[in-house]
C-alpha positions as CSV (number, residue, x, y, z in Angstrom):
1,X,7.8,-22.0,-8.3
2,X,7.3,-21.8,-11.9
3,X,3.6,-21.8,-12.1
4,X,2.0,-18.3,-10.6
5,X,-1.2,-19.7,-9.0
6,X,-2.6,-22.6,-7.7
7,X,-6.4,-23.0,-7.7
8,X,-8.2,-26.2,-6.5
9,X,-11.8,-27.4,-6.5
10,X,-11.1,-28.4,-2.8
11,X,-8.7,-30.8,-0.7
12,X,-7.7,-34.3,-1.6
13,X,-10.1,-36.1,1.0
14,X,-13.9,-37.7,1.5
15,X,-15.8,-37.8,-1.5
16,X,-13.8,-35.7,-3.8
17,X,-10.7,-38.3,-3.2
18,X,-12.7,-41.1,-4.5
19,X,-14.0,-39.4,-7.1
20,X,-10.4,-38.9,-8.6
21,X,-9.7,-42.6,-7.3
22,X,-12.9,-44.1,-9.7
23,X,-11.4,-41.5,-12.1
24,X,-8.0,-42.9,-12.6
25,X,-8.5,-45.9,-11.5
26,X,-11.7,-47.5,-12.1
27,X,-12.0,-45.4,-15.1
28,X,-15.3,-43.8,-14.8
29,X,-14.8,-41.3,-17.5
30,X,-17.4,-39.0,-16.9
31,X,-16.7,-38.1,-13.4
32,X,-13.6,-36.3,-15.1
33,X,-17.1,-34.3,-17.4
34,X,-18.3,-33.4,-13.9
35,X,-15.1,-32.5,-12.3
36,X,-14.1,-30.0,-15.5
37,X,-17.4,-28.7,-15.2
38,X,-17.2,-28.0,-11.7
39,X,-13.5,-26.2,-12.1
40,X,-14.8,-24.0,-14.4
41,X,-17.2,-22.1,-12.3
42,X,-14.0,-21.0,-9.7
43,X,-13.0,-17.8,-9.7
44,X,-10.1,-18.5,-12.4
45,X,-7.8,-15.5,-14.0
46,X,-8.2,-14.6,-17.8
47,X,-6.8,-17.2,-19.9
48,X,-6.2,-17.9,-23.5
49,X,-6.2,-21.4,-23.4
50,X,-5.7,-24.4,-21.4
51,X,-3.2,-27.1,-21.7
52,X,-3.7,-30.8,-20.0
53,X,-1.2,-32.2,-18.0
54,X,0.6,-34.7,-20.2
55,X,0.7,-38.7,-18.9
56,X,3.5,-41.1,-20.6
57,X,2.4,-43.5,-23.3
58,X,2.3,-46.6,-21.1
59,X,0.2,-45.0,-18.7
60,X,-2.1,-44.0,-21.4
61,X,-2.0,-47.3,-22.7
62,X,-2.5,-49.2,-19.4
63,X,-5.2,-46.5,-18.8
64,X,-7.3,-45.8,-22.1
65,X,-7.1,-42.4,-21.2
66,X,-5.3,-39.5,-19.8
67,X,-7.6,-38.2,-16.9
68,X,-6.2,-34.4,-17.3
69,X,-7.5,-34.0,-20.7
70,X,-10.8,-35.2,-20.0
71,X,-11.2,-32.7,-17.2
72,X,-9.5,-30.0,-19.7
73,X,-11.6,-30.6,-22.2
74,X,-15.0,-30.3,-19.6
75,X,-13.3,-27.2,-18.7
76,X,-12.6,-26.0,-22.4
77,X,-16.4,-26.2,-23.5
78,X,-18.2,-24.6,-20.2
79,X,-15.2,-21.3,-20.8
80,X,-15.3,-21.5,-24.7
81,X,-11.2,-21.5,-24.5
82,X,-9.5,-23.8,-26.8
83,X,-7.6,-26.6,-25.2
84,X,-4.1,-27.3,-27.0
85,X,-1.6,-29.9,-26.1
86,X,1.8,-28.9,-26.2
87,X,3.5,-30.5,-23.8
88,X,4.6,-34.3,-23.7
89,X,5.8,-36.7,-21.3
90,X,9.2,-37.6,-22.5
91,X,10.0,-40.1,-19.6
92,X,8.2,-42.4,-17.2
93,X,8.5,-41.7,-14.2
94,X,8.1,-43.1,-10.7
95,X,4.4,-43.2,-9.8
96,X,4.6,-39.3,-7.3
97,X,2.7,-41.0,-4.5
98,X,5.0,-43.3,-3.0
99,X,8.2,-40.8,-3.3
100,X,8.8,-38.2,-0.7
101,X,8.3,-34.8,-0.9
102,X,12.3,-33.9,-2.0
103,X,12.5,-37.4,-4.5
104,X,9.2,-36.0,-5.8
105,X,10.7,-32.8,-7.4
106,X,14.1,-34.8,-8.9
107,X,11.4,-37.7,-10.3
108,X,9.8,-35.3,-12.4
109,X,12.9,-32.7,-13.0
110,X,13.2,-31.9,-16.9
111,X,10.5,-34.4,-17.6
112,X,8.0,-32.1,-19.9
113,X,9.1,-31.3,-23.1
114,X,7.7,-28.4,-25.1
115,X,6.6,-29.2,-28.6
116,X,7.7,-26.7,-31.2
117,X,5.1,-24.3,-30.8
118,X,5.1,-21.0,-29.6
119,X,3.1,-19.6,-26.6
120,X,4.9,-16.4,-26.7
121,X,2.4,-14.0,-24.3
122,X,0.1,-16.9,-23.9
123,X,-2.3,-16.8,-20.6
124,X,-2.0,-20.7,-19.9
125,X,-4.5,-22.8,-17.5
126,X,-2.7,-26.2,-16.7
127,X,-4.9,-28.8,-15.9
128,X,-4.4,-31.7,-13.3
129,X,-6.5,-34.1,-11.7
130,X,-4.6,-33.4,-7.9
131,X,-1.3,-31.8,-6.5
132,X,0.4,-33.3,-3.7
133,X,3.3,-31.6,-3.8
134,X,3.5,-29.1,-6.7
135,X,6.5,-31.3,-8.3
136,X,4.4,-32.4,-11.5
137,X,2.9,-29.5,-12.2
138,X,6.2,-27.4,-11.7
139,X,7.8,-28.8,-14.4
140,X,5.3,-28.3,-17.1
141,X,4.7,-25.0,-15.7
142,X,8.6,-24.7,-16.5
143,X,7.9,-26.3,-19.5
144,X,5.2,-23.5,-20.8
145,X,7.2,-21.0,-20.0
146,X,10.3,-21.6,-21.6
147,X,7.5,-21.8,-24.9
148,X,6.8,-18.0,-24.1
149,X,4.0,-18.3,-21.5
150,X,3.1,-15.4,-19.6
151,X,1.3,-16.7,-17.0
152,X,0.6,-20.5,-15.9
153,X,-2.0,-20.6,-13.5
154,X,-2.2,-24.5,-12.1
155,X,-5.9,-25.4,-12.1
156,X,-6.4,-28.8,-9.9
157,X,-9.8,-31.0,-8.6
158,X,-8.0,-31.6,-5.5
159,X,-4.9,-30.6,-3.7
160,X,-3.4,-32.4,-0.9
161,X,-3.9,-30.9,2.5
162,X,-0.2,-31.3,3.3
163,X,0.5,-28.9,-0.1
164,X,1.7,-26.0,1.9
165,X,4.1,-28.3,3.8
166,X,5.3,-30.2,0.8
167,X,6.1,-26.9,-1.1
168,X,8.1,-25.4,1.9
169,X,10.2,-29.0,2.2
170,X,11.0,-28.9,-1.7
171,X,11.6,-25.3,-1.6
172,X,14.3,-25.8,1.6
173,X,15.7,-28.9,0.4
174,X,16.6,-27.7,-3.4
175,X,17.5,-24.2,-2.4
């Protein structure tokens, strides 16, 4: 696992699924305000700043938005850390929901690209709407780290109650 913690709002069901739902997909851009807000009063570990999960350019495009950095950038003003973006998408990928758990980790494999910029000692909190498996946010927890990251703590609204399951299948299937 490249990222050292996982902290979540709550689980990926009832209200807080269809409030990333009306997020992402019927674009209701201030429910990612509210949901930044809201991750910013967990019990989180010092950070320096906090860097968005990155979405390709047709995604954006198709979108009008990438969800992550809303949410960051909620987050970002309530903890007074900066919010950087380092990291870009340098592939589409297939859409993580309708692989299975193993085809989830090789979909997203080597996908996140660093910019050149240095994080060297840098206490990172990477943003993401949701984790299903752990696949996406992984990689650009790989990503960070080979940029001199410290510590990449993975900051989530909503985690998938089958999380714990989908990490231990990844974990026995690419080890």
């Amino acid at each position: 696992m490249e990222y050292d913690r996982l902290i979540a709002l709550g689980l990926y069901q009832g209200a807080l699924a269809k409030q990333i739902k009306d997020l992402k997909i019927g674009g209701q851009k201030m429910i990612g305000w509210r949901l930044g807000r809201k991750m910013a009063k967990l019990k989180l570990p010092v950070a320096d700043l906090i860097v968005p999960v990155p979405v390709d350019l047709a995604t954006k495009r198709r979108r009008g938005f990438n969800q992550s950095l809303l949410i960051a950038k909620a987050m970002g003003a309530a903890l007074r850390l900066p919010v950087r973006q380092p990291l870009s998408k340098c592939r589409k990928t297939i859409p993580q929901a309708v692989l299975p758990p193993l085809r989830r980790a090789t979909n997203v494999k080597g996908c996140f690209m660093g910019k050149k910029v240095s994080l060297k000692g840098k206490r990172v909190l990477l943003v993401d709407d949701m984790a299903a498996s752990g696949s996406t946010l992984n990689d650009a927890a790989r990503a960070l780290k080979a940029m001199g990251a410290a510590k990449v703590y993975a900051v989530v609204a909503a985690k998938s109650k089958n999380y714990a399951i989908m990490r231990k299948v990844i974990a026995k299937g690419m080890g």
